[in-house]
C-alpha positions as CSV (number, residue, x, y, z in Angstrom):
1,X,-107.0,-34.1,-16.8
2,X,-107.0,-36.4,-13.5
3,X,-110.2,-36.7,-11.8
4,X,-109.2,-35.5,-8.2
5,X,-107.7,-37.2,-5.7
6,X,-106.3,-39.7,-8.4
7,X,-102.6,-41.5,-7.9
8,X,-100.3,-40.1,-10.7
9,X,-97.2,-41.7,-11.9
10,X,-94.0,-39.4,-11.4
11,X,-93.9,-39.5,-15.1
12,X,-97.3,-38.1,-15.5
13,X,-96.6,-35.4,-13.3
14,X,-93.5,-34.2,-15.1
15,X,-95.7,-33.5,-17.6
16,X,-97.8,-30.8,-15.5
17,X,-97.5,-27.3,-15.9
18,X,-97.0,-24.7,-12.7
19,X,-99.7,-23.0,-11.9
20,X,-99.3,-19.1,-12.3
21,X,-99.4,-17.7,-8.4
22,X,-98.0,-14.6,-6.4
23,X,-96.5,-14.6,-3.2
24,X,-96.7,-11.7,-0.4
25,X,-94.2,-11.0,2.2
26,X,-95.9,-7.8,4.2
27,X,-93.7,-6.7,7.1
28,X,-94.9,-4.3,9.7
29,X,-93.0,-1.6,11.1
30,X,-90.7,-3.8,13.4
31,X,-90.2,-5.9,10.3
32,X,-92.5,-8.9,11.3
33,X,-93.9,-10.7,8.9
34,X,-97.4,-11.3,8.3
35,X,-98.6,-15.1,8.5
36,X,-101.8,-17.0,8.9
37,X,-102.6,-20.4,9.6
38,X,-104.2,-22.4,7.0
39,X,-107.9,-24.0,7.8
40,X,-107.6,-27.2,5.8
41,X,-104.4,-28.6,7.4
42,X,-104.1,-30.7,10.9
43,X,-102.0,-28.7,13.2
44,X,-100.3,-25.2,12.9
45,X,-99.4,-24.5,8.9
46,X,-98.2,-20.6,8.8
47,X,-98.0,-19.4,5.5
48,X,-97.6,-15.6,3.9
49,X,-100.6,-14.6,1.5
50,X,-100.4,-16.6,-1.9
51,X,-102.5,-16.7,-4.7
52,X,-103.3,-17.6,-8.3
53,X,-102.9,-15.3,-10.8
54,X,-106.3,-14.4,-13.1
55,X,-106.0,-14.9,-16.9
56,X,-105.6,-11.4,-18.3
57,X,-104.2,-10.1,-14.4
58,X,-100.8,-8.7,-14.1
59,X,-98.4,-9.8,-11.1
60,X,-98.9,-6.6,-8.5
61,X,-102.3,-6.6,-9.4
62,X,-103.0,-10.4,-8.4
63,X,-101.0,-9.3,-5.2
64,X,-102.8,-6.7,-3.9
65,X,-106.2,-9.1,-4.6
66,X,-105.4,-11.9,-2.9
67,X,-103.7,-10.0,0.0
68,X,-107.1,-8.4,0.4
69,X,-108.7,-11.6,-0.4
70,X,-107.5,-13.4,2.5
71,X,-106.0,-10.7,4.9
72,X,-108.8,-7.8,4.0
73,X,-105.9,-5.7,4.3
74,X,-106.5,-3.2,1.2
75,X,-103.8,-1.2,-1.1
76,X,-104.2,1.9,0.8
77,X,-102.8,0.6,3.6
78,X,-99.7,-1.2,1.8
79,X,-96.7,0.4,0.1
80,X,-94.5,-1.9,-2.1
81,X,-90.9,-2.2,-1.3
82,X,-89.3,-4.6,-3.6
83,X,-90.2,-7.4,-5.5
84,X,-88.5,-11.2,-6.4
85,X,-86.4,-10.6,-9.5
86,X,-87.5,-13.9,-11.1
87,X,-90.5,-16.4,-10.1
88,X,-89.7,-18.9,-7.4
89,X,-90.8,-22.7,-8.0
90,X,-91.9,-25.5,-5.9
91,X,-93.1,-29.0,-6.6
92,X,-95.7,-30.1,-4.8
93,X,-95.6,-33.6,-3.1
94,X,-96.6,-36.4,-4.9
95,X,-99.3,-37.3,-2.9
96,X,-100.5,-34.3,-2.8
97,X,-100.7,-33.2,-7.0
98,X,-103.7,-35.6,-7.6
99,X,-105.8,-33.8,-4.7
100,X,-104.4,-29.8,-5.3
101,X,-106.5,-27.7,-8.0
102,X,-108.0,-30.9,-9.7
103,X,-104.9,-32.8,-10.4
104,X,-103.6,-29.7,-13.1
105,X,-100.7,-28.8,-11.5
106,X,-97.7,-29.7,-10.2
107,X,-96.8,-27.4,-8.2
108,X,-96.7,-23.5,-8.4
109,X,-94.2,-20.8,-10.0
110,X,-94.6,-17.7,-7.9
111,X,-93.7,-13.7,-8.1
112,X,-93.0,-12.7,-4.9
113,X,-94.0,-8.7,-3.7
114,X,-92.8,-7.1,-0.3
115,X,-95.0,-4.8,0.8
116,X,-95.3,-2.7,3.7
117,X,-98.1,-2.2,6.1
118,X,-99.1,1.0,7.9
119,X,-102.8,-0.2,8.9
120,X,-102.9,-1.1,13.0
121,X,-103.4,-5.0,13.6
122,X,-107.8,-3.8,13.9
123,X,-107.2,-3.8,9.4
124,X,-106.8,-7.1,9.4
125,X,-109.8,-9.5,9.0
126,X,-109.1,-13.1,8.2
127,X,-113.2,-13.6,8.2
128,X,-113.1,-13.1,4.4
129,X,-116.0,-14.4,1.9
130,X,-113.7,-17.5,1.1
131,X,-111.6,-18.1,4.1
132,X,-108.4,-19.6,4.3
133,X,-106.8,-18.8,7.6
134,X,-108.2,-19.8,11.3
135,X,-105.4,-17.6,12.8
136,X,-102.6,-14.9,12.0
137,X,-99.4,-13.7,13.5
138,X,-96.8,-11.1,12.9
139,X,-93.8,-13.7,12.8
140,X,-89.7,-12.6,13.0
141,X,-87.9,-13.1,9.9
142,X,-85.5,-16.2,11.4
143,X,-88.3,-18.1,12.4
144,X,-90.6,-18.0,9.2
145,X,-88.7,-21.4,7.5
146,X,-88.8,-23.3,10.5
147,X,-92.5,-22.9,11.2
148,X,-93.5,-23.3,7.2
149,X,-94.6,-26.8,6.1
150,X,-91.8,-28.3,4.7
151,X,-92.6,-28.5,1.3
152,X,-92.6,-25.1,1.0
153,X,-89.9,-24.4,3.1
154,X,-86.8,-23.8,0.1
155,X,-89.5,-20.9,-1.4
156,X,-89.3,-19.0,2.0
157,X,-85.7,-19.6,2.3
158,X,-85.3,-17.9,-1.0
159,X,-87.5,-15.0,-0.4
160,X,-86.0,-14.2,2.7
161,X,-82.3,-14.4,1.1
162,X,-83.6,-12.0,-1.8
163,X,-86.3,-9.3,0.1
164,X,-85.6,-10.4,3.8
165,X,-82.7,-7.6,3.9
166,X,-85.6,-5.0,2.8
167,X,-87.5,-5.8,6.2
């Protein structure tokens, strides 16, 4: 394993696994989406809840933690609409795979849930034991790719083209 923060060759990161994540897309009633924007990056960086899955943890279940993990939004207040047929990849950039999760990873394979909310904007609570979000938004659909950084930005584009039609 690469210490942290270490340069890897592109070879070396061919070699890395994808880590085992979710993804949650939770649309309010109007069929906004629910974003926040991350803490550890310079300037606005909206993302939808995402997460690592737990050894022994099934797909929904890591879902419903980590959206009340960094939303505090629990599973009474979420129904599940659809889900990604498949997991969705995304390398990380290069310069980024020696500094993310200790150098393990090259980027992450996700299962992607839509759920829907039917809590009042008063359920959510971003102050979480390990916070990841400084602010939050409900966000329209058409303007979730354009504000995403860019790495990530083929992910959302093929969410939305598989569960955006369920918002």
């Amino acid at each position: 394993m690469k210490p942290q923060g270490t340069f890897m060759t592109d070879a070396q990161i061919d070699d890395l696994p994808y880590r085992p994540c979710v993804g949650v897309m939770l649309a309010n009633p109007r069929g906004h989406v629910w974003v926040g924007s991350r803490m550890d990056r310079d300037g606005e960086a909206w993302q939808m809840p995402q997460g690592g899955v737990d050894p022994g943890e099934d797909c929904l279940t890591a879902a419903k933690r980590e959206l009340l993990e960094e939303t505090g939004i629990g599973a009474q207040l979420i129904s599940l609409e659809a889900e990604s047929r498949g997991l969705i990849r995304y390398d990380l950039p290069h310069d980024l795979v020696g500094k993310a999760w200790g150098g393990k990873y090259r980027g992450q394979e996700q299962k992607w849930f839509l759920f829907r909310f039917h809590g009042t904007d008063a359920d959510v609570n971003i102050e979480t034991e390990h916070q990841e979000f400084d602010a939050w938004k409900w966000m329209p659909k058409d303007q979730l790719v354009d504000n995403i950084v860019p790495f990530k930005r083929c992910v959302y584009q093929q969410v939305l083209a598989e569960l955006g039609a369920r918002l």
